[in-house]
C-alpha positions as CSV (number, residue, x, y, z in Angstrom):
1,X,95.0,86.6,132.3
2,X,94.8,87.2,128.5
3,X,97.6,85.2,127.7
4,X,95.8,82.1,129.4
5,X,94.0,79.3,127.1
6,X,90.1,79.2,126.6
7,X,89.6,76.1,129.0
8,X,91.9,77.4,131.6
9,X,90.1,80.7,131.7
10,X,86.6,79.2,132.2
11,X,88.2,76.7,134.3
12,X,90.3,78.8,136.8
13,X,88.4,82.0,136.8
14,X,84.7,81.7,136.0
15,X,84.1,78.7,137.9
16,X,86.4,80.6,140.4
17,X,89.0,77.3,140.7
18,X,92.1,79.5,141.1
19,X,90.2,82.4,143.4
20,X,90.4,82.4,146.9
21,X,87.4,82.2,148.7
22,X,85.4,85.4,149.2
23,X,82.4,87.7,150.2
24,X,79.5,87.3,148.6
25,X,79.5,90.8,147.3
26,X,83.2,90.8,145.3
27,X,81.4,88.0,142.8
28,X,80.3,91.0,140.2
29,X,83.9,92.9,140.5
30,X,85.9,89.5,139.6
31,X,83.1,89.1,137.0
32,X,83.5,92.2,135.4
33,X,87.9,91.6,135.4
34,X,87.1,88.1,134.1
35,X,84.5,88.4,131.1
36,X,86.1,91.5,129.5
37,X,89.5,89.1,129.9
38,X,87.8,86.6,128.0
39,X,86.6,88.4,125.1
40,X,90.5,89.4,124.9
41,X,91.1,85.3,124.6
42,X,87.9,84.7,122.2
43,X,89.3,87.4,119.9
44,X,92.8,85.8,119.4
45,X,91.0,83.0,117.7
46,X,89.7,82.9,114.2
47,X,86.5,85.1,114.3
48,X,83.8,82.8,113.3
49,X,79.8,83.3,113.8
50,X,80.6,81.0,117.1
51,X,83.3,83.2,118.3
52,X,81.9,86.8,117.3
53,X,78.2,85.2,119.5
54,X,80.5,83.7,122.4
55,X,82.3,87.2,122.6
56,X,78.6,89.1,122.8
57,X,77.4,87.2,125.3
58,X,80.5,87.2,127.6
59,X,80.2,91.6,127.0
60,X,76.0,90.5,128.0
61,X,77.6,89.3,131.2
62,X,79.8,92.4,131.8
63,X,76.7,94.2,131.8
64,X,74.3,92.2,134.1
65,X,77.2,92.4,136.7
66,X,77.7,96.0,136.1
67,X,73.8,96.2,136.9
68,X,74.6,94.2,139.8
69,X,77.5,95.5,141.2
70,X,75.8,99.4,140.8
71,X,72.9,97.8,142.8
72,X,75.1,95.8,145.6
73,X,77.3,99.3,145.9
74,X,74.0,101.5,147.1
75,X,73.5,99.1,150.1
């Protein structure tokens, strides 16, 4: 996954293009395998004031589905 392009990364994986269909509840795992991957990509490039923001909010994400995934695992 970190050896994919930008596009294909948002393409395939965070609009789930390439994932097989699942339950409801495995969204926040796959999320926190594909933001983390993402950064990975983003920091590859030239670190600019665009990529350095793009790369905190992808780690923002990581953390609302961690929130989310501690919360779905207690039910």
């Amino acid at each position: 996954m970190q050896t994919i392009s930008l596009p294909q990364i948002e393409r395939d994986y965070h609009d789930g293009e390439a994932l097989p269909k699942s339950a409801d509840h495995c969204y926040n795992a796959k999320e926190l395998v594909v933001h983390p991957a993402t950064v990975v990509i983003l920091a590859k490039k030239k670190i600019s004031s665009k990529t350095r923001e793009q790369m905190l909010a992808e780690i923002d994400e990581v953390i609302a589905h961690l929130d989310l995934y501690n919360e779905d695992s207690k039910h």
